[in-house]
N, C-alpha and C positions, 0 to 999 in steps of 0.2 A: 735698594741696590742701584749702583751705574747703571742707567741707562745704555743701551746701544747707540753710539753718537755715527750718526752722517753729518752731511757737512752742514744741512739748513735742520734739523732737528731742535736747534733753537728758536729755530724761526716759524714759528704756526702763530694763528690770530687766537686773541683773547680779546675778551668786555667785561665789564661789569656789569651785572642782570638778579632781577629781582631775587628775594630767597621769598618760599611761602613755606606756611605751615601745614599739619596734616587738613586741615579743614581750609586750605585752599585760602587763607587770609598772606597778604603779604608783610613780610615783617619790613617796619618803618626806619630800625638801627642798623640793619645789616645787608650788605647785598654781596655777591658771589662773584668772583675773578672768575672765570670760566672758557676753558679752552675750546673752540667751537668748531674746531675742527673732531672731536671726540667726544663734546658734550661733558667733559672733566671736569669739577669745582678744582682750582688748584689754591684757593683762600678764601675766608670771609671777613670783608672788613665793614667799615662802615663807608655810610653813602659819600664821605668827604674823601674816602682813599684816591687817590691819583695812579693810575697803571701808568707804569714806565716799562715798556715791551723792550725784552731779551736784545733783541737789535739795537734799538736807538744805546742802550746802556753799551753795548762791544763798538757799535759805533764813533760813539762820544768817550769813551775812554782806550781807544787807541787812538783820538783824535789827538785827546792830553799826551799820550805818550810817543806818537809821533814831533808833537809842539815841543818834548823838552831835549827834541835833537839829543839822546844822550848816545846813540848807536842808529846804523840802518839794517845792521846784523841784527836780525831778529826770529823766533821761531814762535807761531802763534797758535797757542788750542782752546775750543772752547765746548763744554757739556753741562750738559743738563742732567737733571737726579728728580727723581719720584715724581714722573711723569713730564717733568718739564716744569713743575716749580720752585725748581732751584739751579742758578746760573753758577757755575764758575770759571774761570777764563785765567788763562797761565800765557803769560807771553817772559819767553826764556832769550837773554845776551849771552851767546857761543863767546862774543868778544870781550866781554867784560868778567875777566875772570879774575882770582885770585888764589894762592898758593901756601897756605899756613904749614903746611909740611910735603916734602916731595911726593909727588902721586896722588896728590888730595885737593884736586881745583873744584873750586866753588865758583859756580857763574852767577851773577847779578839775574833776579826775575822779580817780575811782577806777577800776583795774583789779586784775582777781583772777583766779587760776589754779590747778588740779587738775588731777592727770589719776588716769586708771585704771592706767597703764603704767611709774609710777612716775618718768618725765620729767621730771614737773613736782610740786615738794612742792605742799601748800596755800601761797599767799600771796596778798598784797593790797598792792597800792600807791598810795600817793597821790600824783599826780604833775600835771601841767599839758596842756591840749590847746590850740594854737596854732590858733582856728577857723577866720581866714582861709585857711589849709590843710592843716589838720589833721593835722599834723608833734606828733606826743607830746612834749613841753618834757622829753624825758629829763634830768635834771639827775645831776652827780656825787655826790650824796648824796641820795635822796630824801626828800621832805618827809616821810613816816613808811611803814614798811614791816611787813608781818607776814610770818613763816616758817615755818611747821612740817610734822611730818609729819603722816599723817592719823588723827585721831582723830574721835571719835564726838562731841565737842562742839567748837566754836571759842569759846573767851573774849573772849564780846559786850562786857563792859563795859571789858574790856583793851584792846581794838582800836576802842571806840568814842573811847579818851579818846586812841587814837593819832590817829586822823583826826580828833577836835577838833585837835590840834597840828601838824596836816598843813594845814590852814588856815592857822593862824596866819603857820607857814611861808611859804604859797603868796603870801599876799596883800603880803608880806616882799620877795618876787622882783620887785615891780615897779619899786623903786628902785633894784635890780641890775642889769637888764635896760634900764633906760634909760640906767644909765652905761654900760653894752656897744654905746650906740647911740654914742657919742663915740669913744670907745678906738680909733682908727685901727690897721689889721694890713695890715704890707707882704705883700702875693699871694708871692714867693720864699717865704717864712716861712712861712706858709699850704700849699705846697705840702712844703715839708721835713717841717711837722706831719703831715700827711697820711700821707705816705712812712714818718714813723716810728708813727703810731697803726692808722688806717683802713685804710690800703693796706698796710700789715704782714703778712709772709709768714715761716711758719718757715723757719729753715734750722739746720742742723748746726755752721754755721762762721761765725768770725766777723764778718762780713762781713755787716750789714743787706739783706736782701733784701725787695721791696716787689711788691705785685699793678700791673702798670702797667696794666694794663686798670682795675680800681677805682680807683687814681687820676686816669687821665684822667676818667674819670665824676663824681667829686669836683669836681674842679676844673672843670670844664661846670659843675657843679651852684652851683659857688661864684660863680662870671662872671653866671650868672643873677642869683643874688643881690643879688650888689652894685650889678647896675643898676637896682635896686628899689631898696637899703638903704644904700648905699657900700660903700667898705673898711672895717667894723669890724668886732668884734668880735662884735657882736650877726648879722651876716652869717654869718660862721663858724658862730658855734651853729646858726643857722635852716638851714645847710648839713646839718649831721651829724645832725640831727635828723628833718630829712626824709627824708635817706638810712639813718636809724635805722628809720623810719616805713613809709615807702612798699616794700614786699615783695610788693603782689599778684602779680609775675610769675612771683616764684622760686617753686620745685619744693616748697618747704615753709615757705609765708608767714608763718605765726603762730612755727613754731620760730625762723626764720629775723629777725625782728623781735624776739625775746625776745634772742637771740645778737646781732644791733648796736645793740641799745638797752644792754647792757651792754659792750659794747666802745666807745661812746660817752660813758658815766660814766667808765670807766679811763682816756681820753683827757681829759679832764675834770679828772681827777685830778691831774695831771702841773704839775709845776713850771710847765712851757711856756708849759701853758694859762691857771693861774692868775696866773700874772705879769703877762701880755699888759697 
């Protein structure tokens, strides 16, 4: 679950330190990320892992996004999940907004991720926040993204000229987004897409199998929509989006938003979607 965030809750000390076994032998592959202010394992990597501490990462990536001058209007958060080994960091542009249908601005944001536990590489993405309700504008490609492992420096001026381009990008979607407000989608259709992306269940054979409890939740979620937006296309998105979005309830909210916000790009991705 969320942690309770203060303002330095990110910031407590960590090392790496021996791991041993029951009989007191040290093991030689593995040693222990550990929070020492609580004596917490928060990963176990090997002896070659590199800690890169909570700070220097928020540090050194508002250092980039200060570097790509693209606004001084900024709103910055940042929190920790299961105990503190997992970062993520949201810095939101009040000014950089855009308007694909009256009452419906999307602000330009960046979000970033680390963890201790090895879950989560470093990265940053620039993507869209939807402020009338605050549905992340997950798109199938993102407007610019960073990836790596953890090293002891992040390439400010590499990832500053990304989210200049992440901009460009963003501001790009608002002519997209209002032809999605036209594009009529028969509800049957909508419901098949569903059945094959979001509501998709593995199975061994081959025979499509689907979560029918998540689909009905989809499609609730969808009938809302459209009594706000109609049947298009731009209803659809603001569907999967939200339900990419909204995780306070589940058991493990921030993982759990990271996992349908990418199975919401893959659905994105599809013939289906882009045809529409």
């Amino acid at each position: 679950m969320l942690d309770s965030i203060t303002q330095n809750d990110w910031n407590f000390p960590v090392e790496m330190q021996p791991l041993f076994n029951a009989d007191g032998i040290q093991a030689e592959k593995a040693m222990a990320v550990t929070r020492t202010d609580t004596n917490e394992i928060l990963g176990v990597h090997s002896p070659r892992y590199q800690i890169v501490e909570h700070g220097d990462i928020i540090d050194q990536t508002m250092d980039a996004i200060i570097g790509a001058n693209i606004s001084k209007d900024y709103k910055a958060k940042f929190e920790v999940f299961e105990n503190g080994a997992k970062l993520r960091g949201e810095v939101l542009f009040p000014d950089l907004t855009i308007e694909p249908r009256v009452g419906d601005y999307s602000a330009f944001r960046i979000e970033f991720f680390s963890s201790y536990d090895g879950s989560w590489a470093y990265s940053n993405i620039a993507q869209a926040l939807c402020l009338w309700c605050l549905n992340g504008a997950t798109t199938g490609h993102t407007f610019s993204s960073t990836k790596r492992k953890h090293t002891k420096n992040i390439q400010i001026d590499a990832d500053s000229a990304k989210i200049k381009a992440g901009v460009e990008d963003f501001l790009g979607l608002e002519s997209k987004w209002k032809e999605w407000t036209s594009l009529s989608v028969d509800t049957d259709w909508v419901e098949n897409f569903f059945a094959r992306t979001l509501a998709k269940t593995f199975s061994h054979t081959s025979k499509p199998k689907r979560n029918e409890t998540q689909l009905e939740k989809l499609m609730g979620a969808y009938h809302e929509e459209t009594r706000r937006l109609g049947k298009n296309k731009w209803a659809l998105y603001n569907t999967m989006t939200a339900w990419a979005t909204h995780t306070e309830a589940l058991a493990s909210p921030a993982a759990s938003r990271r996992r349908r916000q990418e199975q919401v790009a893959n659905a994105m991705k599809t013939e289906s979607f882009i045809c529409i």
